[in-house]
C-alpha positions as CSV (number, residue, x, y, z in Angstrom):
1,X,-3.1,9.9,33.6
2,X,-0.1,7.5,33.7
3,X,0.1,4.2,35.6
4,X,2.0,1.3,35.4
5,X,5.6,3.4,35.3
6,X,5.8,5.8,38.7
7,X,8.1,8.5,38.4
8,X,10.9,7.0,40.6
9,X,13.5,5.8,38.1
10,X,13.0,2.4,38.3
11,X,12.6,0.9,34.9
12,X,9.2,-0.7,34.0
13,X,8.3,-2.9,31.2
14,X,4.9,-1.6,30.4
15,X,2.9,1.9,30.4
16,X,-0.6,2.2,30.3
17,X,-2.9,5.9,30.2
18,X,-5.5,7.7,29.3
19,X,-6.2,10.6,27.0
20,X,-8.2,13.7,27.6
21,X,-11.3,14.1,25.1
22,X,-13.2,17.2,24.8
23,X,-16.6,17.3,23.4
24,X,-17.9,20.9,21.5
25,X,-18.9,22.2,24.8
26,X,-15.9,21.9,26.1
27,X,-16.6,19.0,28.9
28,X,-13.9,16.5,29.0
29,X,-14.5,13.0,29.3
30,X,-11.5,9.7,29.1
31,X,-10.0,7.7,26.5
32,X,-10.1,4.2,26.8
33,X,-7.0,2.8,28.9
34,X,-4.2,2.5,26.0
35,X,-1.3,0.1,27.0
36,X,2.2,-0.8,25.4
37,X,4.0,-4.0,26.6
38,X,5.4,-6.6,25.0
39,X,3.4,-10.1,24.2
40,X,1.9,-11.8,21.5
41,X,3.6,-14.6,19.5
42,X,6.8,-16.0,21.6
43,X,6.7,-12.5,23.9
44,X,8.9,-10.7,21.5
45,X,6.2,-8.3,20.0
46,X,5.2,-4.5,20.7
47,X,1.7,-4.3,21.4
48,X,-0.4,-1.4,21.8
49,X,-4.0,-2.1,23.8
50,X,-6.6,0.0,23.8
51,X,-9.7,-1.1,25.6
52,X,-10.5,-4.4,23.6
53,X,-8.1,-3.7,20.4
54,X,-4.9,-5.0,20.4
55,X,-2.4,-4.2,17.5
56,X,1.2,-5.4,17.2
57,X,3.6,-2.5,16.4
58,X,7.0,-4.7,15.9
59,X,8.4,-7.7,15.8
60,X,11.9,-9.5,17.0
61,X,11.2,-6.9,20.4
62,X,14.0,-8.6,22.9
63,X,13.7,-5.8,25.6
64,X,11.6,-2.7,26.9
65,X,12.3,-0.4,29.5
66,X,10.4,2.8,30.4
67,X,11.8,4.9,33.2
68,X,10.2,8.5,34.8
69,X,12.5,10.3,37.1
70,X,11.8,12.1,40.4
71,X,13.3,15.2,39.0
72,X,11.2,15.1,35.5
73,X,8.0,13.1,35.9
74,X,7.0,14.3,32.6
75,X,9.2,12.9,30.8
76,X,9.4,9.1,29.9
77,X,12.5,7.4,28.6
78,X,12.3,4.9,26.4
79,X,15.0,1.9,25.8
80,X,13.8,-0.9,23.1
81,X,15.9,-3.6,21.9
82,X,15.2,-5.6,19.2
83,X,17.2,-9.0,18.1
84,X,17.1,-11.3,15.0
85,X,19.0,-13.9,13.4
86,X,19.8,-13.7,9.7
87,X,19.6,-16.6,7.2
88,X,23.5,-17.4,7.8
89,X,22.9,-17.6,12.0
90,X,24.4,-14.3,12.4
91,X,22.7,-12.3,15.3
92,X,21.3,-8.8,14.4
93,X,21.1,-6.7,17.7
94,X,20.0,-2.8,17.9
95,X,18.5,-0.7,21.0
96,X,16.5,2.5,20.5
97,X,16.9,5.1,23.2
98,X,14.4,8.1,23.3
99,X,12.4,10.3,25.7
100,X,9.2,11.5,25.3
101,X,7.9,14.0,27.3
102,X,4.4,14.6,27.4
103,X,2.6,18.2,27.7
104,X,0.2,19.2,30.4
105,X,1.3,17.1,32.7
């Protein structure tokens, strides 16, 4: 279950969702609501929530942008772009760009 990032391709800065858990039997019950988003110390870190836990996954995070199209609403594409400036003053700059696509859905 995916909210936060409708599947209209309109770029979002934060996803949040919940994972499927099945017991032995077989019954399936929720995770708690994870979350990525950026925050934490000046708003230029990658956090991952989930329920009260709260971990930072990068640093120097300058930009994120998560997009779901019409056409493929099982796919998410992901743009991050980090920035730093090196000892001298010279600025560092590089942008990831995946897509993750996400079974069962």
């Amino acid at each position: 279950m995916i909210t936060g990032v409708p599947a209209n391709g309109t770029p979002y800065n934060s996803i949040s969702f919940r994972l499927p858990l099945t017991d032995n039997n077989g019954n399936i019950t929720w995770s708690n609501t994870i979350n990525y988003s950026l925050g934490g110390l000046n708003n230029r870190q990658l956090l991952r929530t989930e329920g009260t836990n709260q971990e930072i996954l990068a640093n120097n995070i300058v930009g994120l942008q998560l997009t779901r199209q019409v056409s493929a609403s099982n796919i998410i594409e992901v743009t991050l772009q980090s920035q730093k400036a090196t000892v001298s003053g010279h600025i560092v700059a590089t942008t990831l760009n995946s897509k993750i696509k996400f079974r069962n859905y």
